[in-house]
N, CA, C and O of each residue as an XYZ file, in Angstrom:
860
protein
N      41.237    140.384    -25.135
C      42.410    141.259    -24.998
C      42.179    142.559    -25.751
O      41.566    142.570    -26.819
N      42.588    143.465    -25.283
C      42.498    145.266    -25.800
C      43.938    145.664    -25.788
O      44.568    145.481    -24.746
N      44.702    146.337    -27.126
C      45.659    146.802    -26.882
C      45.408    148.056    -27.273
O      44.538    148.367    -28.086
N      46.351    149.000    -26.567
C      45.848    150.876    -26.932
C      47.703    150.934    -27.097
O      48.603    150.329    -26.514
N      47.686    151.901    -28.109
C      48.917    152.191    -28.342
C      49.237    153.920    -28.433
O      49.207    154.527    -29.504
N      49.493    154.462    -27.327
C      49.644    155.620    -27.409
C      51.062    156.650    -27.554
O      52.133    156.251    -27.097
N      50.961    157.853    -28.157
C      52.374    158.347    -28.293
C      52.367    159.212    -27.480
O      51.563    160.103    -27.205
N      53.924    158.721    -26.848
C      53.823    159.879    -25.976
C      55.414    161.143    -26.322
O      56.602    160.910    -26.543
N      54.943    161.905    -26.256
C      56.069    163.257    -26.392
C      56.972    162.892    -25.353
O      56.659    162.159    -24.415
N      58.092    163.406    -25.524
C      59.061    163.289    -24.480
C      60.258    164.368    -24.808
O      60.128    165.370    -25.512
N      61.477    163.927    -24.126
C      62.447    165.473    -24.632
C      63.014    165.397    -25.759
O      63.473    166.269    -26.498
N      62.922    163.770    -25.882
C      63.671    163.365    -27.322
C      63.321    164.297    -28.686
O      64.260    164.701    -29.373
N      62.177    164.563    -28.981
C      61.268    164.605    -30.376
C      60.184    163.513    -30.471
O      58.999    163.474    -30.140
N      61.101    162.571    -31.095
C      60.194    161.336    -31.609
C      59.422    160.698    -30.450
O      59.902    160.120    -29.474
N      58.465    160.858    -30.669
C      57.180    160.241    -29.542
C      57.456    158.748    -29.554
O      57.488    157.989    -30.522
N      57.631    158.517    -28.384
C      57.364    157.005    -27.426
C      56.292    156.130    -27.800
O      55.143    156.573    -27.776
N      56.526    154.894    -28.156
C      55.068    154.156    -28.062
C      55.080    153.468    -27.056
O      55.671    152.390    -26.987
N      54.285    154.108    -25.923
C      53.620    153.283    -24.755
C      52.762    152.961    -25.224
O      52.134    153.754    -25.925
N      52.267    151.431    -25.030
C      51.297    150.428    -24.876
C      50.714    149.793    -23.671
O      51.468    149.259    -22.858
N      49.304    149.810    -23.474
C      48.748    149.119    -22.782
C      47.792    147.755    -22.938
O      46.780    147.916    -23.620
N      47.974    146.687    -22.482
C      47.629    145.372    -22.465
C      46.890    145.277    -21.227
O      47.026    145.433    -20.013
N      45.701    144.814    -22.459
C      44.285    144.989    -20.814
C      43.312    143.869    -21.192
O      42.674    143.943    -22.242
N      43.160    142.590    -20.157
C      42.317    141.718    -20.068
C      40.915    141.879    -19.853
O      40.627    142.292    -18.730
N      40.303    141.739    -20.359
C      38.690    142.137    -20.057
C      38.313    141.413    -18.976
O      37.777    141.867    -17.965
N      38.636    140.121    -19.227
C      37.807    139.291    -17.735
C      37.992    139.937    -16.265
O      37.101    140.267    -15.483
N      39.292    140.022    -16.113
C      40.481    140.437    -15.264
C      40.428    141.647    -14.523
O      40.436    141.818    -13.304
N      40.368    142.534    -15.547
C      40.444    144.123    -15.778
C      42.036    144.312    -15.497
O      42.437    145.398    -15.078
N      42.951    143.217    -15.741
C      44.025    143.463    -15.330
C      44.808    144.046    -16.412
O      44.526    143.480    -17.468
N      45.952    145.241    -16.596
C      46.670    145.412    -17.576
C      47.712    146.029    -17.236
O      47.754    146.880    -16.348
N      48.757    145.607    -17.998
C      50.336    145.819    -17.945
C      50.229    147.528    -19.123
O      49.517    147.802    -20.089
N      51.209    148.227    -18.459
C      51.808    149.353    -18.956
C      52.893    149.122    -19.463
O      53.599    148.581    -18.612
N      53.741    149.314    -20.988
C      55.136    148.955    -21.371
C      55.777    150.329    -22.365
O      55.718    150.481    -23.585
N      56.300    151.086    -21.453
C      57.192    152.337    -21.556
C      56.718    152.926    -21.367
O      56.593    153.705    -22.311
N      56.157    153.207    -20.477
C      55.529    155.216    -20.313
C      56.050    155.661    -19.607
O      56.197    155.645    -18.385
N      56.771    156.660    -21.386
C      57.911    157.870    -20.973
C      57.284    158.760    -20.781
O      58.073    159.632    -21.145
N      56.090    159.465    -20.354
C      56.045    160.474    -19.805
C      54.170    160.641    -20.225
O      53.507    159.754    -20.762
N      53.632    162.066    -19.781
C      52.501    162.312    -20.111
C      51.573    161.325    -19.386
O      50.632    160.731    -19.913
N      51.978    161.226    -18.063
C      50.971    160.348    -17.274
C      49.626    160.633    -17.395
O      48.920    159.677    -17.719
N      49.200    161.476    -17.256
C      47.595    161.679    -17.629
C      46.917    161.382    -18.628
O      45.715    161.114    -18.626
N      47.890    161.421    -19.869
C      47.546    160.480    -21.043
C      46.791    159.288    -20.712
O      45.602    158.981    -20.793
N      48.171    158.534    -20.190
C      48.300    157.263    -19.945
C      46.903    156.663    -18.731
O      46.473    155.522    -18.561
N      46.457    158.124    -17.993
C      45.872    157.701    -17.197
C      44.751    157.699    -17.467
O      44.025    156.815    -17.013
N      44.409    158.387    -18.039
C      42.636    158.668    -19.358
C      42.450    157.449    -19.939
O      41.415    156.785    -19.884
N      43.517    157.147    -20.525
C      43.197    155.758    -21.018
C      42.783    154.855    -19.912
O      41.614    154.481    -19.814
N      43.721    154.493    -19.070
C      43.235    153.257    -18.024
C      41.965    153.622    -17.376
O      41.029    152.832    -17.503
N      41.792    154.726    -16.685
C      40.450    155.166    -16.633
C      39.400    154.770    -17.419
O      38.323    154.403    -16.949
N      39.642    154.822    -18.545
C      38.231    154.494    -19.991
C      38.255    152.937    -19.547
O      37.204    152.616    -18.993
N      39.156    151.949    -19.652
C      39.065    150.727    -19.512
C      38.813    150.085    -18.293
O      38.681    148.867    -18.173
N      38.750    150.885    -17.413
C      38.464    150.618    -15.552
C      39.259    149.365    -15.388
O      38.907    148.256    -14.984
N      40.887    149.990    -15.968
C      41.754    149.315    -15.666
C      42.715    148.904    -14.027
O      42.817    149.845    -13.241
N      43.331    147.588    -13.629
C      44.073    147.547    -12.751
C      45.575    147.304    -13.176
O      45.920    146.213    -13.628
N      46.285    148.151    -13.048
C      47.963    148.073    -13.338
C      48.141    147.147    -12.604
O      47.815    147.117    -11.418
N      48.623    146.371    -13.157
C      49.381    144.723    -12.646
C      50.825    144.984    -12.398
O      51.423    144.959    -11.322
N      51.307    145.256    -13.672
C      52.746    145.444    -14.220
C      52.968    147.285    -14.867
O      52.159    148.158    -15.182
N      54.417    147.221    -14.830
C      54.628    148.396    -15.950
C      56.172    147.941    -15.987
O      57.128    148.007    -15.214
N      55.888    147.368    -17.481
C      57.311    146.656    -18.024
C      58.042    147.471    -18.716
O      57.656    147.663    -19.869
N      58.923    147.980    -18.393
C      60.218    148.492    -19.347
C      60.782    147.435    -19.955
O      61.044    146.408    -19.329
N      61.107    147.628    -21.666
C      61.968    146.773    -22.158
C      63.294    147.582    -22.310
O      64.048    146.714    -22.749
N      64.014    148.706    -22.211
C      64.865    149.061    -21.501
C      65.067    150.490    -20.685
O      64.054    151.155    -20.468
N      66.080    150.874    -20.325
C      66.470    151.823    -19.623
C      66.253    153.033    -19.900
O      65.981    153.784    -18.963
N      66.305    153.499    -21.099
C      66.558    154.921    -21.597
C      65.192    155.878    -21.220
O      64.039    155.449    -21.186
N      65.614    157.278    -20.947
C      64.653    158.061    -20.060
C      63.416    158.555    -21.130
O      62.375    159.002    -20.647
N      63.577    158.456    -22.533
C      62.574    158.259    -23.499
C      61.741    157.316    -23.256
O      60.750    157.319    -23.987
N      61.829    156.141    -22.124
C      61.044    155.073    -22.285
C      60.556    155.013    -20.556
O      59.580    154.371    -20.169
N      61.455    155.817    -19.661
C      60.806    155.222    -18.577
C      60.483    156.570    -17.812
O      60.289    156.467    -16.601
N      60.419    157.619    -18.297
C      60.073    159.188    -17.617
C      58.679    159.191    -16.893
O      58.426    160.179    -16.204
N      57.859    158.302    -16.970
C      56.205    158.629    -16.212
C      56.358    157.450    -15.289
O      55.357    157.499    -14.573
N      56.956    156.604    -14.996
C      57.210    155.340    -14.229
C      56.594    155.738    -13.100
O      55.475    155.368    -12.745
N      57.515    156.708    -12.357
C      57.163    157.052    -11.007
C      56.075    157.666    -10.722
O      55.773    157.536     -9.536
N      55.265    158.369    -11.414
C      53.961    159.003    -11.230
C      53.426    158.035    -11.502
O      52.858    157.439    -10.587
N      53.374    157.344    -13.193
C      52.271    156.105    -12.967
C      52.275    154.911    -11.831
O      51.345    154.111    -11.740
N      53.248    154.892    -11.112
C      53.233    153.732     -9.629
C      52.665    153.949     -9.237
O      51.761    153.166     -8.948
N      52.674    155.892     -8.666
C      52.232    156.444     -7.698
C      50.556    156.384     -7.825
O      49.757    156.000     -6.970
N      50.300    156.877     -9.141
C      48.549    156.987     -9.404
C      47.525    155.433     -9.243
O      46.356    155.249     -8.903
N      48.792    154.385     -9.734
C      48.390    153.430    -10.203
C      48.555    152.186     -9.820
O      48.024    151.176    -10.282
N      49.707    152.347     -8.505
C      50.233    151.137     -8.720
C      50.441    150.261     -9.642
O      50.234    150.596    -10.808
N      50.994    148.660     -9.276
C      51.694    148.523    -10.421
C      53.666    148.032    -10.297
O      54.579    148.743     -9.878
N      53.732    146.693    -10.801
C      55.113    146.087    -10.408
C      56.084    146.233    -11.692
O      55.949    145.824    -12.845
N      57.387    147.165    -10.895
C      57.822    147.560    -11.769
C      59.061    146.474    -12.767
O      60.214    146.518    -12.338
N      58.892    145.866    -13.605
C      59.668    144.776    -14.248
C      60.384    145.358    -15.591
O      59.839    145.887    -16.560
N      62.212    145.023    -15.287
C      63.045    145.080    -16.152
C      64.088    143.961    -16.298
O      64.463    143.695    -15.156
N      64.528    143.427    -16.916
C      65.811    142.475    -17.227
C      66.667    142.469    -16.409
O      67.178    143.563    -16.167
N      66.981    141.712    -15.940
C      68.231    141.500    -14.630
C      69.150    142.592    -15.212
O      69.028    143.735    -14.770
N      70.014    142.341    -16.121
C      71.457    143.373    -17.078
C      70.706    144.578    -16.410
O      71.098    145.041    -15.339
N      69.736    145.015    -17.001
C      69.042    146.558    -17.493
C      68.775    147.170    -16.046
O      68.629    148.336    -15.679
N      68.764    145.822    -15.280
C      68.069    147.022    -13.658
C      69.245    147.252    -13.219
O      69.149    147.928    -12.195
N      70.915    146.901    -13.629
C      71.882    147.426    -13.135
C      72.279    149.269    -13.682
O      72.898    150.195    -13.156
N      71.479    149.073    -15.072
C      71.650    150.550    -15.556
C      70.552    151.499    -15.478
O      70.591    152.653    -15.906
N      69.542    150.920    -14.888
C      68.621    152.050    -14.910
C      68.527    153.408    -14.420
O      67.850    154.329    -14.877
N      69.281    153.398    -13.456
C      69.877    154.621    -12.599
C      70.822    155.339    -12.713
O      71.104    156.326    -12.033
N      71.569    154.729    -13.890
C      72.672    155.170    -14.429
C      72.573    156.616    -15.496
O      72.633    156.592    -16.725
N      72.404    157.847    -14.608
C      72.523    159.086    -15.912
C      73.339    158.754    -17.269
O      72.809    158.953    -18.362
N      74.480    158.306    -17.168
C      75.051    157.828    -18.050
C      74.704    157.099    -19.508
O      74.852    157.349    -20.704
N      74.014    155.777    -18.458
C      73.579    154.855    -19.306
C      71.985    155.126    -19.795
O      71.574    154.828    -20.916
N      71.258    155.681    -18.853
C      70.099    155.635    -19.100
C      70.127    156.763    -20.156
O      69.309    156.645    -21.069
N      70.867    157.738    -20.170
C      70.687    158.624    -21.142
C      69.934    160.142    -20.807
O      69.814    160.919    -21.755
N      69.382    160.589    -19.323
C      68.875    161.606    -19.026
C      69.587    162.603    -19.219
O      69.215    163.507    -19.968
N      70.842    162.628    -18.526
C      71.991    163.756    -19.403
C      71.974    164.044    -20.362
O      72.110    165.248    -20.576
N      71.800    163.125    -21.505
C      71.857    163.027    -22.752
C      70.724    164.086    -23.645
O      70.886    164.978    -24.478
N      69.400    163.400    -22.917
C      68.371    163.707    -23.488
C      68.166    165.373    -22.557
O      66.994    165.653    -22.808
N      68.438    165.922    -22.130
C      67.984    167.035    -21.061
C      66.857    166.583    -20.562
O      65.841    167.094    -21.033
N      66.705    165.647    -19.617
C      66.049    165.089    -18.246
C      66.362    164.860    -17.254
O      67.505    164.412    -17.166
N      65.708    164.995    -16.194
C      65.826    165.804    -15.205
C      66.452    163.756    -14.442
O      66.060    162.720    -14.980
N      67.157    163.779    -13.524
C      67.781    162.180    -13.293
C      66.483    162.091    -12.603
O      65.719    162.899    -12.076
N      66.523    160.180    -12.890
C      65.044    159.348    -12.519
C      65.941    158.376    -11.334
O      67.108    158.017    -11.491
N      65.200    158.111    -10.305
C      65.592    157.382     -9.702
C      64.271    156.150     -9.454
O      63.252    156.311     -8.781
N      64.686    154.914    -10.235
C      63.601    154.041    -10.010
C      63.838    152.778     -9.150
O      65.027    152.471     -9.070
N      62.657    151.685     -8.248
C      62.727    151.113     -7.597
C      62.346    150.029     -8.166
O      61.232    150.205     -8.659
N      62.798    148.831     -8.360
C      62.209    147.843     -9.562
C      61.798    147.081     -8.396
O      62.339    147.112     -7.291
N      60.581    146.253     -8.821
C      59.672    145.256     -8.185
C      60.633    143.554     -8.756
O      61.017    142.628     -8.041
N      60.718    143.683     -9.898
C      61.259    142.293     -9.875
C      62.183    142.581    -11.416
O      62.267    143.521    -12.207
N      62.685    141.432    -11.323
C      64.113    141.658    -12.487
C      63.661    140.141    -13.087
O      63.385    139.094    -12.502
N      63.713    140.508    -14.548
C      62.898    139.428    -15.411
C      64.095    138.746    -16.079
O      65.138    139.399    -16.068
N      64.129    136.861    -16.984
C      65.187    137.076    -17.655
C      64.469    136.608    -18.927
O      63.260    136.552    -19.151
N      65.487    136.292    -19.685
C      64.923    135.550    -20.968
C      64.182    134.152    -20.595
O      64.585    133.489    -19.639
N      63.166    133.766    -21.330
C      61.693    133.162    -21.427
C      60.871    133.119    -20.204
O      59.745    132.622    -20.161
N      61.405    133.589    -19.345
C      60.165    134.228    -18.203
C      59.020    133.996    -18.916
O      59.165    133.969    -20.138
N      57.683    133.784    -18.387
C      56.632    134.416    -18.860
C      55.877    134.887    -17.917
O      55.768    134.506    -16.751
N      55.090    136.176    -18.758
C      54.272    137.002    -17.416
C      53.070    137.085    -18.018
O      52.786    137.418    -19.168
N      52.308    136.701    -16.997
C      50.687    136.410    -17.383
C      49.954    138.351    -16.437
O      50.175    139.078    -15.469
N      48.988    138.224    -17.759
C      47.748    139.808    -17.550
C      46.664    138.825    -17.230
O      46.963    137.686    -17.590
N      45.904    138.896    -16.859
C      44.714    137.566    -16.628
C      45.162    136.091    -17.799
O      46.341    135.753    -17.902
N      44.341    135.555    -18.376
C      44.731    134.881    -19.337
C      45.764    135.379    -20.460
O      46.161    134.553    -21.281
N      46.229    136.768    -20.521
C      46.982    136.796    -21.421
C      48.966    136.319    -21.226
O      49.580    137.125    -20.528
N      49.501    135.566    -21.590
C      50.456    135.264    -21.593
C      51.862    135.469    -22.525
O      52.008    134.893    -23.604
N      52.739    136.265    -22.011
C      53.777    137.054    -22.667
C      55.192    136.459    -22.204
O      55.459    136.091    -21.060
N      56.111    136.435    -23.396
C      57.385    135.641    -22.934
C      58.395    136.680    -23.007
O      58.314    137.208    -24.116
N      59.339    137.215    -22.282
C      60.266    137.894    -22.292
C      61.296    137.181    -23.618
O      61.355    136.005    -23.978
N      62.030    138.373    -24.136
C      62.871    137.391    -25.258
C      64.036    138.106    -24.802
O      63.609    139.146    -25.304
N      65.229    138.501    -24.249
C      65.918    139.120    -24.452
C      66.615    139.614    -25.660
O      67.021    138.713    -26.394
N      66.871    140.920    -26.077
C      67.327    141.282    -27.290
C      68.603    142.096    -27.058
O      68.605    143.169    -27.660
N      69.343    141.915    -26.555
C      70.520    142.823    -26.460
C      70.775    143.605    -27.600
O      70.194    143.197    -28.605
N      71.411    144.520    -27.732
C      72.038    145.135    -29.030
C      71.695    146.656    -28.620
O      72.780    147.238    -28.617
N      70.742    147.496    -28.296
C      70.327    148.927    -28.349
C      70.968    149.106    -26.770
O      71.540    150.103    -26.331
N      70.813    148.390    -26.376
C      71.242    148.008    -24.621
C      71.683    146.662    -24.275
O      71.565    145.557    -24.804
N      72.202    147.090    -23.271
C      72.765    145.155    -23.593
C      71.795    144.477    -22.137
O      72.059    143.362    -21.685
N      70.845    145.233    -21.638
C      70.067    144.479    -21.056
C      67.980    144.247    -21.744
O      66.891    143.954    -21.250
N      68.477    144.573    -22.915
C      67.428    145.137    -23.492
C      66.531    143.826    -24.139
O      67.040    142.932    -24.817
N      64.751    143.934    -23.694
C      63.732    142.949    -23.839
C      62.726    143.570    -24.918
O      62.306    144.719    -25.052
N      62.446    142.156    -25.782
C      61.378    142.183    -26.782
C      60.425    141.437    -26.046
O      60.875    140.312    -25.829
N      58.654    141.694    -25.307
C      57.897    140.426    -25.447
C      57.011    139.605    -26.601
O      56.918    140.018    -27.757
N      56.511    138.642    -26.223
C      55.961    137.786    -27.580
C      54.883    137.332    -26.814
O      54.892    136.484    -25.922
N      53.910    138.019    -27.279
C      52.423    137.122    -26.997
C      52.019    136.161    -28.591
O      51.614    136.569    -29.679
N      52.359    134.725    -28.081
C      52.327    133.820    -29.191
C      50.977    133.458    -29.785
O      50.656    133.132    -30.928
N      50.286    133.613    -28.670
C      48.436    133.103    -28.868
C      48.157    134.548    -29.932
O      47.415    134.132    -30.822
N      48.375    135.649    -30.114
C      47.930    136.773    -30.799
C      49.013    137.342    -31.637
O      48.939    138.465    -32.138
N      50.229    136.374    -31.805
C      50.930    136.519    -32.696
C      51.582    138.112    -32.686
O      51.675    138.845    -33.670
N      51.837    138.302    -31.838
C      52.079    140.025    -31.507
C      53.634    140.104    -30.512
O      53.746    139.455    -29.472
N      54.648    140.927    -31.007
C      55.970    141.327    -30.521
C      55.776    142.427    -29.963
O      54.724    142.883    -30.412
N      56.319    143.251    -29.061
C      56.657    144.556    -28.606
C      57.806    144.477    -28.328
O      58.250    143.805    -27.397
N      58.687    145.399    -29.377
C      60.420    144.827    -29.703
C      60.798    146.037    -29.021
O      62.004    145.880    -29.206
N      60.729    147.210    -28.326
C      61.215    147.738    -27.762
C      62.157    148.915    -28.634
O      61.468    149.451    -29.502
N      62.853    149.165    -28.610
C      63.918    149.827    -29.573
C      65.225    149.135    -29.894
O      66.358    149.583    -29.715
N      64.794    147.709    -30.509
C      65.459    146.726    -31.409
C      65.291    146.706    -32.804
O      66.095    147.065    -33.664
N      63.687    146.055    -32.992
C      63.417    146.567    -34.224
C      62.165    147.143    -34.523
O      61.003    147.031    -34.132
N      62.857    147.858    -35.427
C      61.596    148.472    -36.328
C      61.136    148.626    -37.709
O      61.854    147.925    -38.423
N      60.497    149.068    -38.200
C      59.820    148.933    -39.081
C      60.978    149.906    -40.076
O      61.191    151.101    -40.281
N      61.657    148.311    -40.611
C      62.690    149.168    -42.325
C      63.886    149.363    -41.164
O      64.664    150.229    -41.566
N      64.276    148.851    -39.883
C      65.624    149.592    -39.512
C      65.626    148.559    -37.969
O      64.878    147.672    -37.556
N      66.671    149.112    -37.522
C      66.841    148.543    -36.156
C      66.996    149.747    -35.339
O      66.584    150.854    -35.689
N      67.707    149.456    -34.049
C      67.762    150.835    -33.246
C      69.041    151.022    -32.891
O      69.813    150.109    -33.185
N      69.589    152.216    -32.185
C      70.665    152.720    -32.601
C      72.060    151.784    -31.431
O      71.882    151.215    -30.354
N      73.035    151.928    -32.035
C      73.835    151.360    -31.608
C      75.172    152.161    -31.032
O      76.133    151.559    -30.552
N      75.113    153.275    -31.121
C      76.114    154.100    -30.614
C      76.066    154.597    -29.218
O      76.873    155.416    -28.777
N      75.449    154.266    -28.786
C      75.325    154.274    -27.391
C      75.836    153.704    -25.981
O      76.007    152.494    -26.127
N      76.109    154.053    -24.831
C      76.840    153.254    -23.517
C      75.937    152.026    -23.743
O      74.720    152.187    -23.831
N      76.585    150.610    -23.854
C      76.170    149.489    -23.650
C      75.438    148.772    -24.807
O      74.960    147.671    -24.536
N      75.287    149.252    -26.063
C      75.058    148.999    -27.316
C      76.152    148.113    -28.325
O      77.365    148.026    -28.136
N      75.577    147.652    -29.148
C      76.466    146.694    -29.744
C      75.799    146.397    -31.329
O      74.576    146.265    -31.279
N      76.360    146.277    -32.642
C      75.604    146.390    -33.667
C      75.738    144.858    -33.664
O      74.659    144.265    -33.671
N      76.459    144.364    -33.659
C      76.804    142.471    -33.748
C      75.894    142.151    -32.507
O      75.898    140.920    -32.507
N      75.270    142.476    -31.660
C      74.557    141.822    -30.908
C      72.980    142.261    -30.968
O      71.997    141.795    -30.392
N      73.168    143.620    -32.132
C      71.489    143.929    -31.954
C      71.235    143.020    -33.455
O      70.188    142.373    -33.470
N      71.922    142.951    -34.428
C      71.646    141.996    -35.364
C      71.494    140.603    -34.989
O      70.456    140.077    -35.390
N      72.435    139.753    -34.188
C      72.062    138.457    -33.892
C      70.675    138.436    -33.187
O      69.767    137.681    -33.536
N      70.564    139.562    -31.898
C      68.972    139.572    -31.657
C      68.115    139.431    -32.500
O      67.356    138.469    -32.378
N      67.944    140.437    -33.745
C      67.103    140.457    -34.477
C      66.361    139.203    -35.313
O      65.278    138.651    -35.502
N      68.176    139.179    -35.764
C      68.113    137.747    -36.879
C      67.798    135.947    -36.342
O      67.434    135.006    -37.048
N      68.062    135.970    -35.062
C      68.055    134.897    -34.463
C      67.264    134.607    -32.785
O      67.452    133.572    -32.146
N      66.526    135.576    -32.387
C      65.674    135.512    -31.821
C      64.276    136.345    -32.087
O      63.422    136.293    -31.201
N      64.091    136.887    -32.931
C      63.243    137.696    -33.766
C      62.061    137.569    -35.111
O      60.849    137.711    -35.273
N      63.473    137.151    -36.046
C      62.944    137.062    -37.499
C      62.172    135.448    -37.243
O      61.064    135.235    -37.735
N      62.965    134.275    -36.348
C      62.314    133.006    -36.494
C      60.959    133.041    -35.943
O      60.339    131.978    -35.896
N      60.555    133.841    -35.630
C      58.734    134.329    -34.603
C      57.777    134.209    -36.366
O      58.153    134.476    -37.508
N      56.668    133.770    -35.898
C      56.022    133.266    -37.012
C      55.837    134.578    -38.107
O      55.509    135.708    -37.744
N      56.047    134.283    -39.156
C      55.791    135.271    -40.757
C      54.940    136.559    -39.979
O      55.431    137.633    -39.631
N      53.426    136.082    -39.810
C      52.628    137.221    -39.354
C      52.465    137.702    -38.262
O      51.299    137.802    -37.882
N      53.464    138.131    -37.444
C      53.749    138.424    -35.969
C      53.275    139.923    -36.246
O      53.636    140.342    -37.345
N      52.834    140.456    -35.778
C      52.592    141.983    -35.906
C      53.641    142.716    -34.729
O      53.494    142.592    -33.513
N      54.747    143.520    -35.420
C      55.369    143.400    -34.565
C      55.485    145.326    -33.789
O      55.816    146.240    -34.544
N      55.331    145.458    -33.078
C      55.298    147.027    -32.257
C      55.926    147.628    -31.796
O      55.945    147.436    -30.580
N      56.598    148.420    -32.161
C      58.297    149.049    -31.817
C      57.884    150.263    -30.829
O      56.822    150.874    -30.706
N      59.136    150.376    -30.170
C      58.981    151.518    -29.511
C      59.301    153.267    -30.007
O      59.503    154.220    -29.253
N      59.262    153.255    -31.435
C      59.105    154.186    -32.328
C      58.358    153.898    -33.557
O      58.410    152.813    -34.135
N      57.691    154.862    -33.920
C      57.112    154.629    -35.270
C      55.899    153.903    -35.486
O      54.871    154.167    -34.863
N      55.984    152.924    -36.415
C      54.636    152.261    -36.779
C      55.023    151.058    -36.839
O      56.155    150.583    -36.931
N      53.818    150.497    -36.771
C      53.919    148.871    -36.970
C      54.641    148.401    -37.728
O      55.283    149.069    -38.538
N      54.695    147.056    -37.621
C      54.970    146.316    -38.837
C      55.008    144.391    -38.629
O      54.521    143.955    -37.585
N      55.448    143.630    -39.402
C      55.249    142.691    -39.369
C      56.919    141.762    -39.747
O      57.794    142.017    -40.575
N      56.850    141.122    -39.155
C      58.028    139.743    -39.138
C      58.667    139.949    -40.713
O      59.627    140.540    -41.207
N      57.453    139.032    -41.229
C      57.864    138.997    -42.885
C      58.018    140.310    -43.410
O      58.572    140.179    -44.501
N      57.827    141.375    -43.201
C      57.804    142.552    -44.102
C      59.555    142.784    -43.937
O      60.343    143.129    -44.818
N      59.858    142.435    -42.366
C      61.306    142.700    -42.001
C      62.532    141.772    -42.650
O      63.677    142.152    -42.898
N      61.863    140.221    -42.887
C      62.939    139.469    -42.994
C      63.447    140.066    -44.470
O      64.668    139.966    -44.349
N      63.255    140.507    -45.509
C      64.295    140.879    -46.616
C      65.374    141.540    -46.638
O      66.287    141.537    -47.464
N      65.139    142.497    -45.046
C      66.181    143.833    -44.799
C      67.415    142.964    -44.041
O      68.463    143.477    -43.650
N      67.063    141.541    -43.921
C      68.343    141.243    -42.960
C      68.883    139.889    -43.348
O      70.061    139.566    -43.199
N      67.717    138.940    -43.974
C      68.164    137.648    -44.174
C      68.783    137.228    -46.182
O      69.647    136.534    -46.718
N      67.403    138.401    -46.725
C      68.043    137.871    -48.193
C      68.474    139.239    -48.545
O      68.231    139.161    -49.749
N      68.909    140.370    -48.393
C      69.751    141.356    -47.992
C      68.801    142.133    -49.725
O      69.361    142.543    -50.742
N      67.486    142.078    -49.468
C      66.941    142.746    -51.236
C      66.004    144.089    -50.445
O      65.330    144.034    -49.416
N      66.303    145.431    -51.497
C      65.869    146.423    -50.931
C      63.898    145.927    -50.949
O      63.245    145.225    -51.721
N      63.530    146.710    -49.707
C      61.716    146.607    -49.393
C      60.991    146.969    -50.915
O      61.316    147.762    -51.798
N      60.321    146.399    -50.840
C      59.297    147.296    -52.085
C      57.798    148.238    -51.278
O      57.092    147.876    -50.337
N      57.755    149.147    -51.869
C      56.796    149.727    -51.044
C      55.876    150.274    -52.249
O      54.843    150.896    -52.004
């Protein structure tokens, strides 16, 4: 398994972490958020003489799904979101393009995923977790064999994600966190869709024994 974690600019400011998950045997690999800067995205798969299988959104917002339609187009590639989330994806509203000054996306989803689905890259195997709270159709996956999360904009590293938003909820992005999240093994390396890494245990103090991080 090869993971590339690239940032991508968008209208927001804060750069996107699209990730790509690429099987060597296979050459098969899933795309998960690429908000934009397709050529980025496409240099990379190029270097890996990659085949787009998938390109998973874990949710809606146009920070996360702005290159969708060009990367289909270049790349093919099945487009997978959460049953809830493919009702808002189209939603200026909800998705947030208004918001962000982007231009409206109109996307065509290939299949609508739910909680513990699992979606296989050649041998690699990933479980949908649903995480409501930033969105209320909003997905973390868990590749358990490599101990690795991609939490989407749930959690992150020292914080969670924002809750003031159409379809957001702070009591439901905490129970996500705390109860489908934190129980994922101590050394989960976990990969947000902002910022930098981080890990399970580094998180559980900020939520379960309520003691400031030491850094």
């Amino acid at each position: 398994m090869i993971l590339k974690e690239l940032k991508i600019n968008t209208w927001v400011g804060d750069p996107t972490n699209c990730y790509i998950i690429f099987d060597e045997k296979s050459k098969e690999a899933m795309v998960i958020d690429p908000g934009g800067e397709v050529d980025k995205i496409g240099n990379m798969l190029d270097i890996l003489n990659a085949k787009v299988k998938y390109i998973y959104l874990t949710h809606c917002h146009g920070d996360h799904i702005g290159g969708v339609n060009e990367l289909k187009k270049r790349y093919g590639g099945k487009i997978l979101i959460h049953r809830i989330e493919s009702e808002n994806l189209n939603n200026p509203e909800i998705n947030l393009c208004n918001y962000i000054g982007m231009d409206e996306i109109e996307l065509d989803v290939d299949s609508r995923v739910d909680d513990k689905d699992l979606i296989h890259i050649g041998d690699i195997e990933l479980e949908v977790i649903h995480t409501p709270g930033h969105t209320n159709g909003g997905t973390s996956l868990y590749c358990a064999k490599k101990k690795m999360l991609f939490s989407g904009d749930t959690l992150f590293k020292g914080t969670w994600g924002r809750t003031d938003l159409p379809t957001s909820s702070l009591e439901d992005i905490m129970n996500s966190i705390v109860n489908r999240l934190l129980v994922l093994p101590d050394d989960t390396i976990v990969y947000p869709g902002h910022g930098k890494a981080t890990m399970i245990k580094e998180e559980k103090p900020i939520y379960l024994e309520l003691k400031p991080k030491k850094y």
